[in-house]
C-alpha positions as CSV (number, residue, x, y, z in Angstrom):
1,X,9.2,-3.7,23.0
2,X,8.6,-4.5,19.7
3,X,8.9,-1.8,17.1
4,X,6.7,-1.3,14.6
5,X,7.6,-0.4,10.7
6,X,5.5,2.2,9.1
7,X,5.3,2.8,5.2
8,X,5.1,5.8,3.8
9,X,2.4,5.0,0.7
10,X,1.8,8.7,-0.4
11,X,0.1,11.6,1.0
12,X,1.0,11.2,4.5
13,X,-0.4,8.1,4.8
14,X,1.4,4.8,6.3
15,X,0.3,1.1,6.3
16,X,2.2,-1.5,8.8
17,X,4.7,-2.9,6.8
18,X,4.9,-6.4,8.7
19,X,1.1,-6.6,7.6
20,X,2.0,-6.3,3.7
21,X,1.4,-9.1,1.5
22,X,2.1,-7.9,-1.8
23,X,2.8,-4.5,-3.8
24,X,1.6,-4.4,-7.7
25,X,0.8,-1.9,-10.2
26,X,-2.5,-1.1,-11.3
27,X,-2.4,-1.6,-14.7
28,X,-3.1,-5.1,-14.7
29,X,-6.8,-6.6,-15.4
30,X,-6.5,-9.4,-12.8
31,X,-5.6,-6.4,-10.6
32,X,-8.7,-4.3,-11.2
33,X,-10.5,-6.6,-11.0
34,X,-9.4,-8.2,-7.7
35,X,-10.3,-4.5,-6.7
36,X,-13.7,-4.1,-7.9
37,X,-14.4,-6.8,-6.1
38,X,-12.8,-5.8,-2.8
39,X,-14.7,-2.3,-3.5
40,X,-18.1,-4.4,-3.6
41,X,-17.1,-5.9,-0.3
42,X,-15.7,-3.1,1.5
43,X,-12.0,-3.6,1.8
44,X,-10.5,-0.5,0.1
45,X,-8.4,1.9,1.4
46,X,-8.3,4.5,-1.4
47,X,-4.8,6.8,-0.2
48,X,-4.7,8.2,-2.9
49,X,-6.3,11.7,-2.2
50,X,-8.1,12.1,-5.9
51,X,-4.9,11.0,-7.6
52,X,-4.3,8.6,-10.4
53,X,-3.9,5.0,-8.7
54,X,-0.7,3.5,-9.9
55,X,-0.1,0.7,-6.6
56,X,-2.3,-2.0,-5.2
57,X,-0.8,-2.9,-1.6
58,X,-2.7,-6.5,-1.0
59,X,-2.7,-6.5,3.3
60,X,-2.6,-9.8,5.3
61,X,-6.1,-8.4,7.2
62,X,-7.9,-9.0,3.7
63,X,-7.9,-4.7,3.0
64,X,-6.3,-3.4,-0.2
65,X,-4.6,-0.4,-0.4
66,X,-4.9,1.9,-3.2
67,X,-1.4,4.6,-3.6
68,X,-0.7,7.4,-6.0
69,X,3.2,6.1,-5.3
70,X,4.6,4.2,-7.8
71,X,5.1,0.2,-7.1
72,X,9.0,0.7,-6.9
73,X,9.4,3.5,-4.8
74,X,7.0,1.7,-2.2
75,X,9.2,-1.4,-2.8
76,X,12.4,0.8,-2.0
77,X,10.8,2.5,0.4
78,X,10.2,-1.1,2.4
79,X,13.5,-2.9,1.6
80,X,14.8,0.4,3.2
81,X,12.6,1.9,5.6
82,X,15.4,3.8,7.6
83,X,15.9,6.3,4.3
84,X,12.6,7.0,4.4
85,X,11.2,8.2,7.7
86,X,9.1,5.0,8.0
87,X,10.2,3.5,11.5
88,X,7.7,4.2,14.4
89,X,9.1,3.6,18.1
């Protein structure tokens, strides 16, 4: 059986990790407003529990993922899942 890989993207919340397409930060304008258009359409995931948004996680399923967690502790965070408490048997 396959295992799946779970990452931690802030407040005890977890994407698939196999499903990720990309990890930014927020601060670009192409960014925002790739997400303003997703929020229009109904493919945001807002993790962020009322906290400032500084990562967009772009999902192969077409959903975007909006984190409190900076971009390069979620890229560390899936190079190295093991460190992290992210792997789901």
């Amino acid at each position: 059986m396959e295992k799946t890989i779970l990452l931690n993207v802030g407040r005890n919340n977890f994407v698939a990790s196999a499903r990720i397409l990309s990890i930014t930060t927020w601060e670009s304008a192409a960014v925002k407003k790739i997400v303003q258009h997703a929020k229009e359409n109904n493919l945001i995931i807002n993790t962020t529990c009322g906290k400032k948004t500084r990562s967009v996680i772009f999902m192969d399923t077409g959903n975007i993922v909006l984190s409190s967690v900076q971009p390069e502790t979620l890229a560390a965070r899936f190079i190295n899942p093991k460190n992290y408490g992210n792997e789901n048997g």
